[in-house]
N, C-alpha and C positions, 0 to 999 in steps of 0.2 A: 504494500500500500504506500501511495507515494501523499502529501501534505502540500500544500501552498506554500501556508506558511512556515516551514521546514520544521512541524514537528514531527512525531509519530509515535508508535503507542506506546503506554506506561508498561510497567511488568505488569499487571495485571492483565492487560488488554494485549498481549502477547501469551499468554498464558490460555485468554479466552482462545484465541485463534487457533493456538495448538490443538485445545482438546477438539475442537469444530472439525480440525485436520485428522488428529485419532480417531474420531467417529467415522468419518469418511474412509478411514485403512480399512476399518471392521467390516464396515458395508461392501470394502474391495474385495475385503476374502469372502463373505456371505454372495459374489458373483453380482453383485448391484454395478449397473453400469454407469460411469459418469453422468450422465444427462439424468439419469434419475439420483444419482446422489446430489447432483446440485440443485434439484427440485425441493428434495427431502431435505436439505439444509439451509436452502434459501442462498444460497453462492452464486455466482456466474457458471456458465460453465467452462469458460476457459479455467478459471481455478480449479473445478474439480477434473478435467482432462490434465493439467499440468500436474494435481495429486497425484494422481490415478499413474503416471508417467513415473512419477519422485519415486511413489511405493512398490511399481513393478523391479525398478531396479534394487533400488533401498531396502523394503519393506518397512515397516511403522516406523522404525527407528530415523530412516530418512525423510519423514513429514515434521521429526521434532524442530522445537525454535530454537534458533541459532541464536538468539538476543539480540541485543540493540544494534542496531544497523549503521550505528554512527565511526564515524576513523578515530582510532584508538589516539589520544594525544601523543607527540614526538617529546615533550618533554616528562623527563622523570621528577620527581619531587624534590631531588635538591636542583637540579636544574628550578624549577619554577620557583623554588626558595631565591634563588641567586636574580632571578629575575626579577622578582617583587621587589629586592633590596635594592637594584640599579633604576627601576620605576619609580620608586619612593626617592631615589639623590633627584630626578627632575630630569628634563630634557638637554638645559645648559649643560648637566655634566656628560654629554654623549656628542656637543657640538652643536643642538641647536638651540640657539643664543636669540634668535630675534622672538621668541613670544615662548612662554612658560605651560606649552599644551603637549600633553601626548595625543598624538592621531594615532589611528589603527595603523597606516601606512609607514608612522616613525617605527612602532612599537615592531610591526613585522620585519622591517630594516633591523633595529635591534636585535631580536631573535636571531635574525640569519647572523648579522657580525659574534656572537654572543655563540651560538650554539653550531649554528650551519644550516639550522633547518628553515625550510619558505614555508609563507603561513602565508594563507589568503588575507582579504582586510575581517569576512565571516570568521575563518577561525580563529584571528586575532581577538575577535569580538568575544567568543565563545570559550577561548580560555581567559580574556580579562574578566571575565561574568564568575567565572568559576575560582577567580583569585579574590575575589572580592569586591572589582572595581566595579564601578559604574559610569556610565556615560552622564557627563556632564557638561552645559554650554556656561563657559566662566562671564561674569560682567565683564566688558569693556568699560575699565577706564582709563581717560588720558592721562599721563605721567601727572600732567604742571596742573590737575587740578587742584579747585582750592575749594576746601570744604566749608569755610566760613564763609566768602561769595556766594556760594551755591546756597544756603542755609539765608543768608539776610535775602538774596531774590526770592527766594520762597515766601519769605515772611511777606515781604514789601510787595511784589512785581507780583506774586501769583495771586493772590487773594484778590487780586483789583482784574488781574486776568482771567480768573477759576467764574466770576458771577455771569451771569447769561446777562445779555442787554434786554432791557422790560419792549423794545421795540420789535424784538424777533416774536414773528408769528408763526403758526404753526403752519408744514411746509407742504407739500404737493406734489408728489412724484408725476401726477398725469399732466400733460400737456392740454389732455381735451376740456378735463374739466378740474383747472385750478382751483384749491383748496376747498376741494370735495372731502369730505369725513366717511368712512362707509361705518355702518352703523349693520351689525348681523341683527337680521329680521327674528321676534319669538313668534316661537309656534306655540297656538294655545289646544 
């Protein structure tokens, strides 16, 4: 089963599938043919021809689940130790100097200089997920700002800017018939 959104199923929901599969071996040996086992199961029937295929060669044993279908990660545990700790010194200590962000695409650059291995920008995603990190968009702000400016135009400049003018009326999107109100009709 393939996902959109690249998940797929939990253990449990691998576990259901299997037995679905085991019933289907049973039914192979009781001589039940494909098209009717995937009637009696509610399956496609390309799944139960491709069972029916797995157990001729296999038998039962080659219908079991194999697990998670995902690629095993290239870093071991002190590797992602040593990783976290060079994530945590910041970007400046690896050369990039002009702005204080890890991208996926630094972090997989990293990886490779670091260990060897190429990591997509997903599976950069997917072991920063799993180390703890989270994706986050930092404020921008400028170097020369000045927090006491900012703080007296608030006080002074905004409050005299934040009030609506008592002249603005209310406004009109239709051209046909300016400052029309629609009003939903009751029904009694």
């Amino acid at each position: 089963m393939r996902y959109a959104d690249g998940g797929g199923l939990t253990a449990a929901g691998r576990a259901k599938r299997e037995a679905v599969r085991f019933e289907a071996a049973e039914m192979f040996e009781r001589g039940v043919r494909p098209p009717e086992v995937a009637r009696r199961l509610r399956v496609s029937r390309k799944s139960a021809y491709v069972w029916h295929a797995t157990w001729r060669e296999g038998g039962s044993a080659a219908l079991a689940s194999k697990g998670p279908g995902a690629f095993p990660c290239q870093l071991g545990d002190v590797q992602a130790e040593r990783l976290q700790a060079e994530l945590e010194a910041g970007p400046a200590a690896h050369g990039w100097a002009e702005d204080q962000r890890w991208t996926l695409a630094r972090v997989a650059e990293l990886i490779h200089s670091l260990f060897g291995y190429r990591y997509t920008p997903r599976g950069v995603s997917y072991l920063l997920h799993r180390l703890g990190w989270s994706p986050q968009v930092p404020a921008h702000r400028a170097v020369e700002r000045d927090e006491q400016a900012v703080a007296r135009w608030r006080t002074e400049q905004w409050s005299r800017v934040r009030g609506r003018p008592s002249s603005w009326a209310r406004g009109s999107s239709s051209r046909t018939k300016p400052g029309r109100i629609w009003v939903q009709p009751r029904f009694s």
